[in-house]
N, C-alpha and C positions, 0 to 999 in steps of 0.2 A: 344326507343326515349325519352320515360317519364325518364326514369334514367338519360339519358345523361342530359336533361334541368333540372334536380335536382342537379346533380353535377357540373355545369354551375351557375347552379343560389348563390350554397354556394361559389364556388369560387369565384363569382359577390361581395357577400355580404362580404369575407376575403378584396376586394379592399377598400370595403367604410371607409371613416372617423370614427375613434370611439368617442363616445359625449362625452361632457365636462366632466364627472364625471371622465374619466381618461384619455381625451388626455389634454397633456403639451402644454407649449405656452415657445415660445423665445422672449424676448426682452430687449432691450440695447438700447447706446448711441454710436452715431461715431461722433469722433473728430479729427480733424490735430494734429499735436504735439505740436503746439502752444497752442491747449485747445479749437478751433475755432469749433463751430459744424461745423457736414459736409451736406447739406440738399443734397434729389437727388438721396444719394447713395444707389446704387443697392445691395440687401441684397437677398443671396440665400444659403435655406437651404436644404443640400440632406441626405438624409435618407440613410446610406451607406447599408446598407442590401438592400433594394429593388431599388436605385437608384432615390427614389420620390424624386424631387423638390419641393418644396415652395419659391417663388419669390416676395420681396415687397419691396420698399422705404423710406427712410428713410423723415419726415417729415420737416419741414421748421429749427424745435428746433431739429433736429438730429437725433429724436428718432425714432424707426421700434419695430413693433410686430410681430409675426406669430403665429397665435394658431392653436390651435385643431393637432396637432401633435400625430402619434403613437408614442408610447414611446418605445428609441431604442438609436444607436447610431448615431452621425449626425457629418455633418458638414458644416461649417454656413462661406460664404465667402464677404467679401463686396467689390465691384464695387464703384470707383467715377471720373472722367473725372480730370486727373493730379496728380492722387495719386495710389503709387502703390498698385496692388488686396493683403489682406490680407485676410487670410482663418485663420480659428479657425477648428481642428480634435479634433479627441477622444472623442467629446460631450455627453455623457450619459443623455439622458431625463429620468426620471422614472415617474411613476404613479402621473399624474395632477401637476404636477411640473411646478411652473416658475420661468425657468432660464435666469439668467443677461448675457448676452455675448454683453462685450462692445469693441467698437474697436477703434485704434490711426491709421489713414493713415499717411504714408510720402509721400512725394512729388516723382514722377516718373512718369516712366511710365506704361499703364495698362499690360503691355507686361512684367512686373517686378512681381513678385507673393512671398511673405513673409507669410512662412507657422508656425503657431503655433502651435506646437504639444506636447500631452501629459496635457494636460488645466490639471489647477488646480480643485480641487473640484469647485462646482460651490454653492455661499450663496444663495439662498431665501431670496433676501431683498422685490421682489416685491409682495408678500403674505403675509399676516397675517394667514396664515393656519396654524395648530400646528399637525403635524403627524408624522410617522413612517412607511417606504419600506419595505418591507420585499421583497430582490430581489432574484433572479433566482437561485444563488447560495446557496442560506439558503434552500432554500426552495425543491432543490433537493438533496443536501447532507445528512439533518440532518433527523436522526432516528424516522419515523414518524410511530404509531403503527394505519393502516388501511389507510397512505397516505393522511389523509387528513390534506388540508392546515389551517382548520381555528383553528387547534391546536398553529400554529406557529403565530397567534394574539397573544399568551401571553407574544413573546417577546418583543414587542411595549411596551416601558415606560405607566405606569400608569393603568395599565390593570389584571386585578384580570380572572383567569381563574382554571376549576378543581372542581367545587364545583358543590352540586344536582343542576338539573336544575328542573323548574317545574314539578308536579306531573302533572298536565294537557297535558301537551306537550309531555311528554314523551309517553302516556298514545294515545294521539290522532294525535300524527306526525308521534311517529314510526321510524323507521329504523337509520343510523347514525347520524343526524342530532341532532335527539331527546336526543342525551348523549352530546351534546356541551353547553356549557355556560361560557360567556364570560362578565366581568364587564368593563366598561372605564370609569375613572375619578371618581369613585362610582357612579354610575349610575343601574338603573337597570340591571339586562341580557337582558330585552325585550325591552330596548331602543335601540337598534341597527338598521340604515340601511345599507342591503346591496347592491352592483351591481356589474354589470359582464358587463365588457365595455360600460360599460355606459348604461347597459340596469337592471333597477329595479328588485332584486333578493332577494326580503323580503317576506315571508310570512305574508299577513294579518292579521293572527289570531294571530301569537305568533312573529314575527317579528324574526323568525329564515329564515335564506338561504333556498330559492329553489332548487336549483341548483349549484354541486358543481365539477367541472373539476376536470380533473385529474391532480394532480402538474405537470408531464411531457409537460401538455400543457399551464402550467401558463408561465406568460411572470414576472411578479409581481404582491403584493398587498399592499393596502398603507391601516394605521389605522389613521383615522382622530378623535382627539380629542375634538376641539370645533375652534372657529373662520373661519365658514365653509364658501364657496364663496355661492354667491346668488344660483346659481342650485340645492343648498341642502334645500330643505323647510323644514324637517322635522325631527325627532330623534334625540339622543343626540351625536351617536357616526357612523362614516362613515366605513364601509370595503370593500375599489373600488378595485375590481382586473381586472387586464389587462391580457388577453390569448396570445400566441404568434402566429404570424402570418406569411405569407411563405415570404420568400427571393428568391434571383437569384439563391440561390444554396440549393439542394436537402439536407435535414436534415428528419434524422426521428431514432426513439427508436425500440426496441422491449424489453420487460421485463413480469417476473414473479416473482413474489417475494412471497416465500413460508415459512409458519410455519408450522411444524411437532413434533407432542408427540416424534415421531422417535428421537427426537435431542432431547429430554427433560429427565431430571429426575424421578422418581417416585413423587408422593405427596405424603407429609406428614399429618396425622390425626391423631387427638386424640385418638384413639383406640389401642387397644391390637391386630386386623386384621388386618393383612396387607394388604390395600387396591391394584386392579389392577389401572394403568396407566391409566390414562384418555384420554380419545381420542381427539387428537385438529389436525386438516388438515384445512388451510386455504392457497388458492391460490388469488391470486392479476395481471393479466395478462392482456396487450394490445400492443397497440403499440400509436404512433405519428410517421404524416407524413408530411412534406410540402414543398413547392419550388413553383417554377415560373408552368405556365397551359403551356401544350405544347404539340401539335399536331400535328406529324410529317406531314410535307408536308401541310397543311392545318392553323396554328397557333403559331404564337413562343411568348410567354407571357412574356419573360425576359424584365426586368424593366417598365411592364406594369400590370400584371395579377398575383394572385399566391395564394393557396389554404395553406390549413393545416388542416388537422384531427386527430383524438384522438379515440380512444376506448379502454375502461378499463372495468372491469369485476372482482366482489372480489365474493370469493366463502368460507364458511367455513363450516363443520362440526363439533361440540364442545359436546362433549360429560362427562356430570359432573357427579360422584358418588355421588350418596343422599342415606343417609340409615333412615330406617326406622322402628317403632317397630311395630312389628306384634307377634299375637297369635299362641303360639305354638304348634303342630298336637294334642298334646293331648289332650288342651283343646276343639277343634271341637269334640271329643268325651263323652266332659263334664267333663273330669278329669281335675278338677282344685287345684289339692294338689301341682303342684308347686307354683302358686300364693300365696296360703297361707304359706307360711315356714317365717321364720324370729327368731327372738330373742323372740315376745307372739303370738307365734302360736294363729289361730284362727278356726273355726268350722261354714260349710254350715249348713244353716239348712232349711229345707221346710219352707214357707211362707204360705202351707197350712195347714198343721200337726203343725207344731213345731218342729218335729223330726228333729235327725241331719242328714245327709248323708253319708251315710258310705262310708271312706275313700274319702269323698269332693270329691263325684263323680255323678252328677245331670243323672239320666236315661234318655234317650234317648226319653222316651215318654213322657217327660215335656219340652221337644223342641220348639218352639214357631215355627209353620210352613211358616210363613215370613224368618224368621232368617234362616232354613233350604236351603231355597232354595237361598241366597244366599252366601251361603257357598262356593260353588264351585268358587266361584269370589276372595275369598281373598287368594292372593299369602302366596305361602308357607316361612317359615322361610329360608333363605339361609347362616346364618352366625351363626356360632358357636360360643356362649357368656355365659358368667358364669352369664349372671341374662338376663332377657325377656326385653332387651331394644337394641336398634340399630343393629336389630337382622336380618333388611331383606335392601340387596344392591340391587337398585334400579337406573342403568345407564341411564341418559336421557340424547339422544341425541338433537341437533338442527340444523337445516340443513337450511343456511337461501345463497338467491341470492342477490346481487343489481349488476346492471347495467347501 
């Protein structure tokens, strides 16, 4: 029963409104063809994925709003007593967008319906906002190395991305996050806020992302450069993204998306050895699910209710060749005549005698019994090389989860 009112209560929370940081607002003007505003007229906008309505009037001067909008496609119809209903389709809201949809009635009747279809791009006259969409189709197409989206900020004009981030953050954040840095406008990296539907998704300390979807379930994201609306108090630079949310009709992914050494070539190294392949296995696997809530015999949620879920999971094993210089068997025995050879030969000699050591070879009872006993710890030379250097291969794996 506890699961069931868990599952309930997210799909409760996919209906709610998302807050200004990314929902849109629609507003225009309606006029007769004379140029006459129209006051009165009934102005309804339906959300063609999930069938939501939004319903409001036009004011005395003509004019109608509707905010807080999910961002989606729509379409927006006006009503007025002697004029025929004109509908506007194909409306695309994206990320905190306000779009102009202005309308011209003619005379008729309301039983007459004059459809527009295929709208033109729509301007941003009514913001001074300055940004950049990154929509759905960028964002799941283009070759993203570990899927995540806040790589694809750098294609937002004015945006410096690729460079060290700090040595702090890396050091105490940890995990993917910790390798992004991201500049807007020249602004720091650590001026950045972020959100996730309008909910605060900034790190305190270093003002990098908490939390970061998986692109399958992003709807978009917008990078706001400066002339921000009142809701933003603070930072220089905005990255609102919007998740996508369920429809009337059933959508859902399933994917893994794998690297394997298997596909790769040898690497190349400086060396005379020829190094083994390195080991790289990394898998990237979930799924996304969502549509209307619906319980046979007991609930039909269509254009009323509707869920969506996501779970992703990257797993990788990376295994890098390091070599190393280590001391070779003979010198644990104290022969150390290869060390000495060269172009001016040189000669041990006791530091208690004077005397040389024959054949630069220290007796085993001048041993320093510290040093003895950790002999056994130091790995043996593994790579055959014409001088005592990069002489011991040394495979370190890394085996790391996020979920």
């Amino acid at each position: 029963m506890r699961k069931l009112l868990f599952v309930l209560g997210l799909c409760l929370a996919s209906g709610l409104a998302v807050h200004a940081q990314t929902a849109a607002t629609i507003t225009g003007e309606v006029k007769d063809s004379s140029g006459a505003v129209v006051p009165n007229a009934t102005i309804t906008a339906t959300n063609t994925g999930t069938s939501a309505e939004r319903v409001t009037a036009t004011s005395t001067a003509g004019i109608y709003t509707i905010p807080d909008l999910v961002p989606g496609n729509y379409s927006v119809k006006a009503v007025a007593s002697g004029f025929k209903v004109v509908e506007r389709t194909n409306i695309e809201l994206q990320v905190q967008q306000v779009a102009g949809v202005d309308f011209t009635l003619e005379v008729g009747q309301t039983t007459q319906t004059v459809e527009v279809s295929g709208s033109a791009e729509l301007l941003t006259t009514e913001s001074t906002a300055v940004g950049t969409v990154i929509q759905l189709q960028q964002v799941v197409d283009l070759p993203l190395n570990g899927r995540n989206y806040i790589y694809l900020v750098a294609l937002s004009p004015n945006v410096t991305a690729g460079f060290d981030p700090p040595g702090q953050a890396t050091g105490r954040e940890g995990g993917l996050r910790a390798n992004v840095d991201i500049s807007v406008s020249g602004y720091r990296s650590v001026w950045n806020n972020y959100t996730l539907d309008g909910i605060a998704n900034t790190d305190p300390d270093f003002n990098l992302y908490i939390q970061s979807p998986s692109i399958d379930a992003l709807q978009e994201f917008k990078v706001q450069s400066g002339v921000y609306p009142a809701e933003f108090g603070w930072e220089a630079a905005q990255v609102n993204v919007s998740t996508k949310s369920g429809t009337n009709s059933y959508h859902g992914t399933v994917y893994d998306f794998v690297r394997n050494d298997f596909f790769d070539a040898k690497q190349y190294d400086f060396t005379s050895v020829e190094q083994p392949k390195s080991l790289y296995q990394q898998n990237q696997y979930g799924f996304t699910l969502g549509g209307p809530v619906v319980i046979p015999k007991l609930f039909n949620g269509r254009n009323k209710l509707f869920f969506m879920s996501n779970y992703e999971r990257l797993k990788y094993n990376n295994t890098v060749n390091v070599l190393y210089t280590m001391p070779p068997a003979a010198w644990f025995t104290g022969n150390l005549s290869s060390a000495l050879t060269g172009s001016k030969p040189t000669q041990l000699y006791n530091p208690a005698t004077g005397a040389k050591f024959v054949g630069d070879i220290i007796p085993s009872s001048m041993f320093d019994p510290t040093s003895v006993k950790y002999m056994p710890y130091w790995p043996a030379a593994n790579q055959n090389t014409a001088t005592v250097a990069n002489n011991y291969l040394n495979p370190q794996t890394t085996t790391e989860r996020f979920q």
